[in-house]
C-alpha positions in Angstrom: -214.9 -249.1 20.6 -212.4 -249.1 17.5 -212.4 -251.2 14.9 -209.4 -252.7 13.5 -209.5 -255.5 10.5 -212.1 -257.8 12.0 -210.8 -257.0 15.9 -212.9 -254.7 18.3 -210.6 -252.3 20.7 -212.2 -251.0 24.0 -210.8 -248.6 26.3 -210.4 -249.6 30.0 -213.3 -247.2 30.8 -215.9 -249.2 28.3 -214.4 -252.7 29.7 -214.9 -251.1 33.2 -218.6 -249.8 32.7 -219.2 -252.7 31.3 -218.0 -255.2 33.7 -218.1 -253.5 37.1 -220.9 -251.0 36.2 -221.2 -247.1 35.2 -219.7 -244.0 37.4 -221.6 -243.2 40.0 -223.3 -246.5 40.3 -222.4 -248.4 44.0 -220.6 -251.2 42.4 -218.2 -248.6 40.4 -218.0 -246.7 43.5 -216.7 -249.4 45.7 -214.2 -250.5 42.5 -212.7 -247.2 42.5 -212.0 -246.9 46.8 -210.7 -249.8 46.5 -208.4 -249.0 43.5 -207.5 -245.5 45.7 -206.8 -247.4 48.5 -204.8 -250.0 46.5 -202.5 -247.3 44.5 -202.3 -245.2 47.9 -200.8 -248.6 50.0 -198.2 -249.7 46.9 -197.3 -245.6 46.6 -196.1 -245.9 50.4 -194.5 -249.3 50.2 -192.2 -247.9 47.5 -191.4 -244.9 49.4 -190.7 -247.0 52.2 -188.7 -249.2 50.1 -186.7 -245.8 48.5 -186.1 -244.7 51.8 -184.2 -248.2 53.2 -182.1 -248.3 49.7 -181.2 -244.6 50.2 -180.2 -245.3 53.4 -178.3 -248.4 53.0 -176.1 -246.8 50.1 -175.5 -244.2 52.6 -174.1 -246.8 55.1 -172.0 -248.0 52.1 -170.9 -244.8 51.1 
């Protein structure tokens, strides 16, 4: 935590210890598959999505 004037700063890891649980408890666990899992489906949807809009300008081209 870091103070500034009369507000309290946390990082995302205090905020996330705090609210889900600390690393390697099963709570935290579970949070972070399913953040993985999250950030692994958008990564190939915007491939996907790069992919048609490459090939569309091609078409266009």
């Amino acid at each position: 935590m870091k103070q500034i004037g009369n507000m309290k700063l946390y990082s995302l890891e205090e905020v996330t210890d705090e609210l889900i649980g600390p690393k390697g408890s099963l709570e935290r666990e579970k949070f972070d598959r399913q953040v993985e899992e999250s950030l692994h489906t958008y990564r190939i949807g915007e491939a996907i999505k790069k992919e048609r809009s490459d090939k569309t300008s091609h078409r266009t081209n």
